[in-house]
C-alpha positions as CSV (number, residue, x, y, z in Angstrom):
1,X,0.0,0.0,0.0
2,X,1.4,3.0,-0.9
3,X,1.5,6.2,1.8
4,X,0.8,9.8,0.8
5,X,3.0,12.5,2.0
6,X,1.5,16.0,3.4
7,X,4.5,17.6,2.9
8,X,4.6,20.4,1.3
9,X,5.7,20.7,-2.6
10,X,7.5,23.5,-4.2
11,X,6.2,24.8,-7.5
12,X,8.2,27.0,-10.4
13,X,5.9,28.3,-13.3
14,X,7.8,28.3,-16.7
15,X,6.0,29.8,-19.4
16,X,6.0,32.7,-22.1
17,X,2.3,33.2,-21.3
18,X,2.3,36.3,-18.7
19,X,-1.6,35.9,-17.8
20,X,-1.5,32.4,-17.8
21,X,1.1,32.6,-15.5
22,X,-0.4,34.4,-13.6
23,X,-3.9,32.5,-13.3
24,X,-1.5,29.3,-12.2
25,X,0.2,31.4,-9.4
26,X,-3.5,31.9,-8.1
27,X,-4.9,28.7,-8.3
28,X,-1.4,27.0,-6.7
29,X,-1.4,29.6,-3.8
30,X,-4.7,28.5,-3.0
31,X,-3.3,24.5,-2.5
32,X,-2.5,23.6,1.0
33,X,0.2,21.2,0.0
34,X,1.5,23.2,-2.7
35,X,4.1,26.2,-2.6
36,X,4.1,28.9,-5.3
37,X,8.1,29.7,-5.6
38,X,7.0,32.2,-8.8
39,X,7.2,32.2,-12.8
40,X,9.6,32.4,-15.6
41,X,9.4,33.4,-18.8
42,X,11.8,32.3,-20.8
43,X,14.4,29.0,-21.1
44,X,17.5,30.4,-19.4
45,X,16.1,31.9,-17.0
46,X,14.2,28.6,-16.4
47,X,17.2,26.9,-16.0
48,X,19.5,29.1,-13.2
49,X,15.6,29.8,-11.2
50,X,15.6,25.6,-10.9
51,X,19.2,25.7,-10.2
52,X,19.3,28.0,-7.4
53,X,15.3,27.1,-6.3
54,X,15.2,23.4,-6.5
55,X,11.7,23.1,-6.9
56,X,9.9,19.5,-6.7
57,X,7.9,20.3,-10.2
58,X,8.4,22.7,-13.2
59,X,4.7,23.8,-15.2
60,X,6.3,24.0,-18.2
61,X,5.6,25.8,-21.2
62,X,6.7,24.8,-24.8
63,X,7.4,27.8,-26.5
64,X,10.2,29.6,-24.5
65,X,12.2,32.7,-25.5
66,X,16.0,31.3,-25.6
67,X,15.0,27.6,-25.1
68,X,12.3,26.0,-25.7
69,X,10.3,23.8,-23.6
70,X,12.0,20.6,-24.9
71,X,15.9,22.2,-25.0
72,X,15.1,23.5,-21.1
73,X,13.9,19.7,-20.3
74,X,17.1,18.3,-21.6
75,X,19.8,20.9,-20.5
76,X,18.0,20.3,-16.3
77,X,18.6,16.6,-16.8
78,X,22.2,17.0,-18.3
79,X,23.0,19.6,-15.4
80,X,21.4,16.7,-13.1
81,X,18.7,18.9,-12.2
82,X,16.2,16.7,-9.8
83,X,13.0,18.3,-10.4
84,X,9.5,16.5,-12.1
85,X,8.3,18.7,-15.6
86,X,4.9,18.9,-16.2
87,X,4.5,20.4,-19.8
88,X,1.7,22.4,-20.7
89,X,0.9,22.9,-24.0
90,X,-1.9,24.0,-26.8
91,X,-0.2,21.4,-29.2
92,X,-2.1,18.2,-29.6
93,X,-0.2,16.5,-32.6
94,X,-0.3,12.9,-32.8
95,X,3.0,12.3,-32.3
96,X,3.5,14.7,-29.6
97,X,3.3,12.7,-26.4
98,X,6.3,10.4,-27.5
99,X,8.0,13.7,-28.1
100,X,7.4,14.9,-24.9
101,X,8.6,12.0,-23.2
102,X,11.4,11.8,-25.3
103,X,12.5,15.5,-23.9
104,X,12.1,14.5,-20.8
105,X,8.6,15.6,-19.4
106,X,7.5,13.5,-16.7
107,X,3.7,14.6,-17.4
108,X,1.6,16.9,-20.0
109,X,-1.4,18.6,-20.1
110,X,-3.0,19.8,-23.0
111,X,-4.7,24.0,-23.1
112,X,-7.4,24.3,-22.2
113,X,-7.7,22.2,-19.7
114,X,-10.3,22.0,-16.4
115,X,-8.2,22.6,-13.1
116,X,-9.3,19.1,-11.7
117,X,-7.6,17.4,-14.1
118,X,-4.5,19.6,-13.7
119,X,-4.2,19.2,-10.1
120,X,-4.4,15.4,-10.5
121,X,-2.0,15.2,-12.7
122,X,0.3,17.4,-10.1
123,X,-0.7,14.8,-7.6
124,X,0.5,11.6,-9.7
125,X,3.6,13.5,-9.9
126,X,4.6,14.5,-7.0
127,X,3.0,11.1,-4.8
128,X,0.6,13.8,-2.4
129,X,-2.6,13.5,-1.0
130,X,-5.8,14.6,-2.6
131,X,-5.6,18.5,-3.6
132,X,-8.9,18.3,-5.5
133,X,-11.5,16.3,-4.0
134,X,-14.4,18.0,-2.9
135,X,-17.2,15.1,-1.8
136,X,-19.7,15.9,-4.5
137,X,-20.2,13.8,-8.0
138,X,-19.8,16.2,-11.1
139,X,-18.3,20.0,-11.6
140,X,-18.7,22.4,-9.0
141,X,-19.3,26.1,-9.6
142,X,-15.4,26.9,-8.8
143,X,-14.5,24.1,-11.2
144,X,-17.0,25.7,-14.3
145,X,-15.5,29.2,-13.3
146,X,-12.3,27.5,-13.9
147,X,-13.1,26.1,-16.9
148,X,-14.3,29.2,-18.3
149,X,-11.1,31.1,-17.3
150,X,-8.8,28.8,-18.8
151,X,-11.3,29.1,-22.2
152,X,-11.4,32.5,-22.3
153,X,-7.4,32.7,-22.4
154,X,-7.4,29.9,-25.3
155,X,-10.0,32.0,-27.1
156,X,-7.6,35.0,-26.7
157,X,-4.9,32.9,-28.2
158,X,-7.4,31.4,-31.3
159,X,-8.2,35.1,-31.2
160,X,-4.4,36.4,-32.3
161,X,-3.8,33.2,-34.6
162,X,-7.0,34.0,-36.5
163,X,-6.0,37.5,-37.1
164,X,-2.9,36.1,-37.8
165,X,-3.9,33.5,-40.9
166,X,-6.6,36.4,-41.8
167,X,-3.6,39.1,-42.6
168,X,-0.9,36.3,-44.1
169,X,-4.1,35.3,-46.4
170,X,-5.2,38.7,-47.4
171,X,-1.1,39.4,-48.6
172,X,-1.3,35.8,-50.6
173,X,0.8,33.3,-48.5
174,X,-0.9,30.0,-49.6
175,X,-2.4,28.4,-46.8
176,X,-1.4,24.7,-47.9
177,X,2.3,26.2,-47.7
178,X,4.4,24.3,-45.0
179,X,5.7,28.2,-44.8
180,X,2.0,29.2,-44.4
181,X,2.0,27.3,-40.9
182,X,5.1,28.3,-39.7
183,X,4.7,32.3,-40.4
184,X,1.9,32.0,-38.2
185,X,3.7,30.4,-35.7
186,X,6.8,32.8,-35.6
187,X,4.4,36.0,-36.1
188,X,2.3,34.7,-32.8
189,X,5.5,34.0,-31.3
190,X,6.5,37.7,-31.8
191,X,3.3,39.0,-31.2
192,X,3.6,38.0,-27.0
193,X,7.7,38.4,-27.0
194,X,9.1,41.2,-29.4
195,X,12.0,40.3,-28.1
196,X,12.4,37.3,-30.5
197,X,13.2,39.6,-33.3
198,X,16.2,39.3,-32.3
199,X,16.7,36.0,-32.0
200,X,15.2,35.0,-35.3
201,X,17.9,32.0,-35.9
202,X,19.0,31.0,-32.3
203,X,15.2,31.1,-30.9
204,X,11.9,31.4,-33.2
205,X,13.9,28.4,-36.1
206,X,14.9,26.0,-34.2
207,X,11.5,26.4,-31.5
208,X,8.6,26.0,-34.5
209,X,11.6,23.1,-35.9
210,X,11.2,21.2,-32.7
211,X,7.3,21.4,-32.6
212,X,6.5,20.6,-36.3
213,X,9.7,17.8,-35.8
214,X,11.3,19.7,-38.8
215,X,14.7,21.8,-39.1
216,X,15.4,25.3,-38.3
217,X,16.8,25.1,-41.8
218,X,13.7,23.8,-43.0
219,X,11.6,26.6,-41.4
220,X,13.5,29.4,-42.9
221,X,13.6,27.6,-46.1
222,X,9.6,26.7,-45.9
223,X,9.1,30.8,-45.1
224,X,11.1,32.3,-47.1
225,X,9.2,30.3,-50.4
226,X,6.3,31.3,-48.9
227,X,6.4,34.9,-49.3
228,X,8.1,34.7,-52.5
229,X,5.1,33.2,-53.3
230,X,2.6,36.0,-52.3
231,X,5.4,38.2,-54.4
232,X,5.0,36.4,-57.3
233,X,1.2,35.6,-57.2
234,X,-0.4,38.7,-54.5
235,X,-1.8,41.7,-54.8
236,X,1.0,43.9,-56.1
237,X,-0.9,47.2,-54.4
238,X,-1.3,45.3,-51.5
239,X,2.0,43.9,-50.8
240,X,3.8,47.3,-51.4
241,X,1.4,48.9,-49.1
242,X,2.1,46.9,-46.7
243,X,5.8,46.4,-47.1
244,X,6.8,49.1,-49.6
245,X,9.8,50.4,-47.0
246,X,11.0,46.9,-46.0
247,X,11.3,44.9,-49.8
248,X,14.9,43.9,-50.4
249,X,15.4,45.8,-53.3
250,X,18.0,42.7,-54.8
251,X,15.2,40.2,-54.2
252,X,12.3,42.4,-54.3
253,X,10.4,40.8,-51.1
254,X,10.6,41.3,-47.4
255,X,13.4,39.3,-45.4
256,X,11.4,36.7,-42.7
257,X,12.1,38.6,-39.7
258,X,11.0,41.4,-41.8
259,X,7.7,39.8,-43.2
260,X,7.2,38.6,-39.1
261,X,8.1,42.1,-37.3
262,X,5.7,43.9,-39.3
263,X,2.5,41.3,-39.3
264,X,3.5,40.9,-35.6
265,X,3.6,44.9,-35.2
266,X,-0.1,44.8,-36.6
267,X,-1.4,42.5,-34.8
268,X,-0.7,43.7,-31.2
269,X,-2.1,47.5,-32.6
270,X,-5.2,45.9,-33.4
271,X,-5.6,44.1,-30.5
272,X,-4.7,47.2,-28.3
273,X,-7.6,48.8,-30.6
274,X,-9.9,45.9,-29.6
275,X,-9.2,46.2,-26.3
276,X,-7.1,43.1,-26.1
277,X,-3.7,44.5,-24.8
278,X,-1.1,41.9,-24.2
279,X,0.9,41.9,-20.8
């Protein structure tokens, strides 16, 4: 018979998702057993927090600035980092639990998600005595409310990726374009951390790589065709009112990081104009 500990877990929140972040730190500092030691948001600083914190379980996120979910999984177990990873994720590809494991996460959860089965999930991980139970059969009214918080912040993500594929459309990337998926994964990516224009190669390649199990020479490869495909098939009028300042004038299109910075720029304007502003 196995025996539950009451001790006391430790908890460190990695993940590039500010408000998310902040809706875990509420829910864990109302848990009894657990211990909110605070949130990341981005791969390195992942790793030195777990290093100098030593918390029993990591909520991981899979897109990280720096290092992604995956690459901060596999540097913690090569530094000999003790600590359980539970990854969190909007990605539900078929082949993405064996990927997971293979990183090294010791659990996943997929977004959205209702807190119930989060927290049990946190239990089989770290061996500790019921955090969710409440005696009554079905959902209670906390657990809808949760629900509904958790949906709300996924609808503000299919939110962004819809303006997203509705502007990369409009300016003639074709959608059945492996370059189609991945612009609208590196112009999201931007969208949340501007930051990653700078780290176009080392970060925002080699992050959408490991989640569509490509290359990062792939993904700028797959882009870049893309857009010379809305250059050689758009809207002429369009395109140059759009990018008319940013066209390589040897090539006669937009750079990636170029095409990305100013789709990404868009997008968090008209969200501030929607009243959607991002944290």
């Amino acid at each position: 018979m196995i025996t539950l500990t009451t001790t006391v877990k430790n908890v460190l929140i990695a993940d590039g998702n500010r408000r998310f972040c902040g809706w875990l730190q509420q829910k864990i500092e109302a848990q009894p057993n657990l211990a909110y030691l605070g949130s990341v948001h981005d791969g390195r600083t992942a790793l030195l927090e777990m290093e100098r914190l030593e918390p029993d379980l990591v909520i991981l996120g899979l897109i990280l600035p720096h290092l992604d979910g995956f690459a901060v999984m596999e540097e913690a177990r090569e530094k000999g980092i003790k600590t359980k990873f539970l990854l969190v994720t909007a990605f539900n590809g078929e082949e993405f639990p064996k990927q997971a494991v293979r990183h090294g996460a010791d659990g996943f959860v997929i977004k959205p998600f209702q807190w119930a089965v989060f927290i049990e999930q946190i239990e089989a991980l770290l061996d500790t005595e019921s955090l969710s139970k409440t005696g009554e059969k079905g959902k209670t009214a906390a657990e809808t409310d949760d629900m509904d918080d958790l949906i709300r912040l996924a609808l503000d993500d299919a939110a962004v990726e819809s303006l997203i594929g509705d502007r990369i459309t409009e300016l003639g990337i074709p959608a059945h374009y492996k370059g189609y998926r991945y612009l609208k994964d590196a112009i999201a990516m931007v969208v949340y951390d501007v930051e990653l224009l700078g780290l176009v190669t080392k970060v925002l390649y080699p992050t959408i790589a490991n989640t569509h199990q490509s290359t990062a020479a792939k993904v700028e490869r797959s882009m870049r065709y893309a857009i010379e495909a809305a250059w050689s098939r758009g809207d002429v009028d369009v395109l140059h009112k759009a990018f008319g300042y940013s066209v390589d004038p040897e090539r006669g299109r937009p750079s990636n990081s170029s095409f990305v910075a100013k789709i990404a720029d868009e997008i968090r304007l008209q969200l501030r104009a929607e009243g959607m502003p991002l944290i």
